[in-house]
C-alpha positions, 0 to 999 in steps of 0.5 A: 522168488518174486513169483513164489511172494506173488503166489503166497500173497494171492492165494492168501489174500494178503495184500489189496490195491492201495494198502499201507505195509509197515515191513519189520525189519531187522536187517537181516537176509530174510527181511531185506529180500522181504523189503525189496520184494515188497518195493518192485511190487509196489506200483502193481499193488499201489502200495505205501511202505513204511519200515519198523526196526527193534532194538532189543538192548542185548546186543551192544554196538552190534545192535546200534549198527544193525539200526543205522544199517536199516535206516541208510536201506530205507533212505536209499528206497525213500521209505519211512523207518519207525524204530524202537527200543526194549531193554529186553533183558530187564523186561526178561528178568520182570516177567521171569521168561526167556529173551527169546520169548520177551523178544517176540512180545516187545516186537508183537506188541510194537506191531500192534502199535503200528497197525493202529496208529498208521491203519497198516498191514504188518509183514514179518519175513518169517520163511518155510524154514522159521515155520519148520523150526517153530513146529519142532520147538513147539513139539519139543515143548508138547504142543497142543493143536494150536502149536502143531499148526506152525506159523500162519501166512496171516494173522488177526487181519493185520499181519501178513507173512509174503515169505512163508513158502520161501526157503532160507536157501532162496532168500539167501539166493535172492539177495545174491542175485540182486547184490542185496547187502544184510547184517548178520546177527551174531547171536543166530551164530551160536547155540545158545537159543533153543531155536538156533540149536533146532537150525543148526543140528536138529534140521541138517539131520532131517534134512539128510532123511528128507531134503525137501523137509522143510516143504514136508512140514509146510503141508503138514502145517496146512492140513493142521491149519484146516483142522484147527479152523474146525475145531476152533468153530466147535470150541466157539459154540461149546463157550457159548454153550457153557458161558455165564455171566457173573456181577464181575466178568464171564465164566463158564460152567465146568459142567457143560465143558466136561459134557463135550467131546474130549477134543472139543473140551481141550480146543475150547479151553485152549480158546478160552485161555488164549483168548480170554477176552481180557486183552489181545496177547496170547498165552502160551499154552503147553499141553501140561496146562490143559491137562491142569485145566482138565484136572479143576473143572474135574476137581477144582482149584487154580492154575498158574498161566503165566503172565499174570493170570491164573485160571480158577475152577470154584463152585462149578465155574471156570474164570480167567483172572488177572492177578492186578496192581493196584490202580491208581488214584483216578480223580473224577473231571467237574462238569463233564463226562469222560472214559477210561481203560482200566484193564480190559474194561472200558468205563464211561462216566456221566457227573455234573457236580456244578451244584454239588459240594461232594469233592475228591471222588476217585477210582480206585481198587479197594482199601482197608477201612472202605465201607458200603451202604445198601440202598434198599436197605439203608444198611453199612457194611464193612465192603469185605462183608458186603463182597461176601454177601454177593458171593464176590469170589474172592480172587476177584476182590483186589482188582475190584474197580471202585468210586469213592470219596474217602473211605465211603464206596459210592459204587463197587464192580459187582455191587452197583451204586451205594445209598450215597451213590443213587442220591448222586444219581438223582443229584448230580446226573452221575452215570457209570457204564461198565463194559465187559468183552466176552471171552471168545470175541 
């Protein structure tokens, strides 16, 4: 199995000299043979290795002892063990998705987490078996282009999948043959999770059409792979092609979309949807959202995404919005310049009110009572009035971000500084640099 792991890394172009991997590790056969795989190739690659482990709070004592089961394993090799711990039922309850489903987020987003603070490659023991099981979920559910491409040996430049053409069978095999100790997690046992149903019935009886099944769906997962990579340039340029800037975000003209082949419309939409531009995660797009996507640019209205975000298609322009929670109060610093993240906008600000009397100035969103004055026109509006003056839309307007002093809007998203705001422009040096990420970067 060792060379089939070697194979997959270099055709894949996973590992180089020197790199750090952090090996995400349940405990069970397929990330232990993962571990030991990566520690006798660890010298050949010049590797550093460190271990994640995730509690996901559903399992009880079971969990607590898949935990210290990993930490005795990575004792035993000297490698460092970065755990954590999700109340996933709750967290699945909050968001209205499945365990399995918040599961796979918690640990996709410790992931990334890990990758940023060690400058490491993420590598998940997913097999050719996990990849057969998750292109038949997918289809189960209508899949578009995206999920009919299984799981990729690679992904996003960080996470590295060495097992992906290793079988179930092998890895259990490898740990027999290197008396390679594991948990088993006894809810993979059962049927209650859509995917333990699929492993249990739904494969054996492939199995018995085609006994080299799971290697089937692996070449068919490649050519589909080739596909999407081609299809995914195509969607690109139609984004660009249709992408205009409004005052507060990108959108892109449903005219121009409705122009483009209808395989090329639905890969761009697929695109602009799971990769907004507004954060990292993907959403988890079924074919029945594409076919509502198509119906608003034809028809107009809203779409419901999941996750918070709804898609809106109002006077001719497609935008992602995210439904936000009030922000907080954010006090502006005396006397020195400073950044913050308020969603997927980075806002850099410049203010020295050293000889200022103005105090109390704060982001935040907007609240009955607030009011702009144009400064051109030395004219105060009720901000509700000044929005709809610049054609705000208005699913926009909540998540507006704003700098105020009590009740007055010094500076609005999409309306730019008020009368008070240029005199402290002039007064006061105060800058406020506002930066979006396109939607297809």
């Amino acid at each position: 199995m060792v060379n089939t792991v070697l194979q997959t890394i270099q055709a894949c172009d996973m590992l180089q000299k020197g790199d750090s991997v952090v090996v995400a590790l349940s405990g069970g056969a397929d990330s232990v043979s993962l571990l030991h795989c990566l520690y006798s190739i660890k010298e050949q690659y010049d590797l550093t290795l460190h271990a994640c482990h995730v509690n996901h709070g559903i399992r009880g004592a079971e969990a607590d002892r898949d935990e210290q089961f990993c930490k005795i394993l990575c004792e035993k090799y000297h490698i460092p063990l970065h755990t954590k711990y999700f109340d996933v039922p709750q967290l699945a309850k909050k968001y209205k998705i499945s365990e399995e489903l918040c599961g796979r987020e918690v640990r996709g987003s410790y992931y990334i987490q890990l990758f940023c603070s060690l400058h490491a490659k993420i590598a998940t023991a997913h097999t050719m078996s996990d990849n057969a099981e998750t292109l038949l979920f997918n289809l189960t559910r209508g899949a578009a282009l995206k999920g009919s491409s299984g799981i990729p040996a690679t992904r996003g430049g960080y996470l590295i999948r060495p097992l992906i053409h290793c079988t179930r069978e092998q890895v259990e095999r490898y740990c027999a043959e290197n008396a390679l100790e594991y948990v088993t997690d006894s809810t993979n046992l059962t049927d209650d999770y859509t995917r333990n149903k699929i492993r249990h019935h739904v494969v054996p009886a492939l199995k018995e059409l085609n006994p080299r099944f799971e290697e089937a769906i692996s070449r068919f997962c490649e050519s589909q792979n080739l596909l999407k990579e081609y299809m995914d340039m195509r969607g690109g340029t139609l984004i660009n092609k249709a992408q205009v800037n409004t005052q507060t975000n990108s959108a892109l003209r449903a005219d121009v979309l409705l122009g483009a082949h209808p395989a090329e419309l639905l890969n761009a939409l697929e695109l602009y949807c799971n990769y907004p531009g507004h954060e990292t995660k993907a959403l988890p797009l079924e074919t029945r959202h594409l076919s509502l996507l198509l119906n608003i640019l034809q028809n107009g209205g809203a779409v419901d995404l999941g996750y918070g975000w709804t898609a809106v298609c109002k006077q001719g322009l497609l935008r992602m919005v995210k439904k936000e929670k009030p922000c907080k109060m954010y006090p502006i610093p005396l006397t020195e310049s400073f950044a913050f993240l308020y969603h997927y906008k980075k806002v850099e600000v410049r203010f020295d009110d050293s000889k200022s009397e103005l105090k109390d100035l704060v982001f935040r969103n907007r609240q009955p009572g607030d009011r702009f004055t144009f400064a051109k026109r030395s004219l105060t509006k009720p901000l509700r009035k000044a929005l709809n003056e610049k054609r705000i839309p208005d699913e926009e307007r909540d998540s507006l971000l704003l700098l105020c002093q009590g009740s007055t809007v010094l500076w609005c998203e999409g309306l730019g500084y008020s009368q008070q705001g240029e005199a402290l422009v002039s007064s006061a040096g105060l800058t406020i640099e506002f930066k979006y990420r396109t939607p297809n970067k």
